[in-house]
C-alpha positions as CSV (number, residue, x, y, z in Angstrom):
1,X,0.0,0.0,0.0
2,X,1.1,3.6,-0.6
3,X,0.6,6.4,2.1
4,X,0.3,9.6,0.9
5,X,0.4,12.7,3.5
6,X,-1.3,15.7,2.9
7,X,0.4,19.1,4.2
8,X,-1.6,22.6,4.6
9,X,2.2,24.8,4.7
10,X,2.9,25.4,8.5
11,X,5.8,25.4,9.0
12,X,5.4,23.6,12.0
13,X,4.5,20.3,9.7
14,X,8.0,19.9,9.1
15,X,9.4,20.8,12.8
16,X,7.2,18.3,14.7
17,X,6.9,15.6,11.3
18,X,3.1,16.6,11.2
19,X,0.5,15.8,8.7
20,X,-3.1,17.6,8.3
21,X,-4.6,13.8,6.8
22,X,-2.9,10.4,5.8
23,X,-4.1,8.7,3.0
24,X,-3.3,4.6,3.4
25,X,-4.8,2.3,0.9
26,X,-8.7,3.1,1.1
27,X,-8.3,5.0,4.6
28,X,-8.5,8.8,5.0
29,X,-7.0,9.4,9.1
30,X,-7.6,13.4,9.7
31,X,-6.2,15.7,12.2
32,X,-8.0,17.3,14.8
33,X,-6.6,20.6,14.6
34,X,-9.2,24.0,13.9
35,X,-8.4,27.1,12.1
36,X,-8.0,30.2,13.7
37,X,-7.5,34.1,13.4
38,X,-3.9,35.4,12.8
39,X,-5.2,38.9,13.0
């Protein structure tokens, strides 16, 4: 099976080796994170 991970741009995705989803086979795993306001 091939995993795919899907990235939004943090840069925090690369600091702590995080994903936003995983795609394995025929599985979708998601994050539980939220957006937020930078302003």
């Amino acid at each position: 099976m091939t995993r795919h991970l899907i990235k939004g741009g943090s840069r925090f995705e690369d600091i702590a080796s995080f994903s936003r989803a995983v795609v394995d086979g025929d599985m979708i795993y998601l994050s539980g994170t939220t957006g937020h306001n930078r302003k």
